[in-house]
C-alpha positions, 0 to 999 in steps of 0.5 A, spaced: 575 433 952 575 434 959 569 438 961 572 441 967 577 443 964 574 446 958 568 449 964 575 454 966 577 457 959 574 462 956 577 462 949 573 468 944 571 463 938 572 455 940 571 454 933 578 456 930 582 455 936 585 449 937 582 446 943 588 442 946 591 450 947 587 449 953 589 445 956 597 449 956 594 456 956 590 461 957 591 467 952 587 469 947 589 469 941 589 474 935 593 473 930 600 472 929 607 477 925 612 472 923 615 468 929 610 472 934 603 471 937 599 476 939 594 477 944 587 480 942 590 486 948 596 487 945 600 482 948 607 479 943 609 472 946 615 469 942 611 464 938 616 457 941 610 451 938 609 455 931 606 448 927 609 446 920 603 452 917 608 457 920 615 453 922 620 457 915 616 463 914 612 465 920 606 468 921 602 471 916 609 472 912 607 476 905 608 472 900 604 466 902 599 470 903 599 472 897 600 466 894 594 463 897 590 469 896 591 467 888 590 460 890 584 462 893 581 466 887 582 460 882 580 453 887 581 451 893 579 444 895 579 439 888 
């Protein structure tokens, strides 16, 4: 990655933010609700590049939690 550009962006944690969001952004994202992203200082932003992950449900939807939580609980990886 170029290191200028890694040098001006200041993500909290670079190990779970992907890094090629740095070269698009500058937000610091915290979590997401549905089809929205926000940021660690409140900010809602309308989540337009939400991967295959979130693409039908959304962030965080309830019931996939759920049911990863129980996946998680019996085996994660085989």
């Amino acid at each position: 990655m170029n290191d200028e550009l890694t040098s001006s962006t200041s993500w909290p944690d670079h190990s779970v933010v992907p890094g090629v969001w740095a070269r698009f952004t500058d937000i610091d994202a915290d979590h997401g609700e549905g089809s929205w992203l926000i940021a660690r200082d409140g900010t809602r932003y309308l989540d337009y590049t939400s991967g295959i992950g979130v693409a039908n449900t959304g962030h965080a939807h309830p019931r996939v939690v759920e049911a990863i939580r129980e996946q998680a609980g019996k085996l994660r990886h085989g």
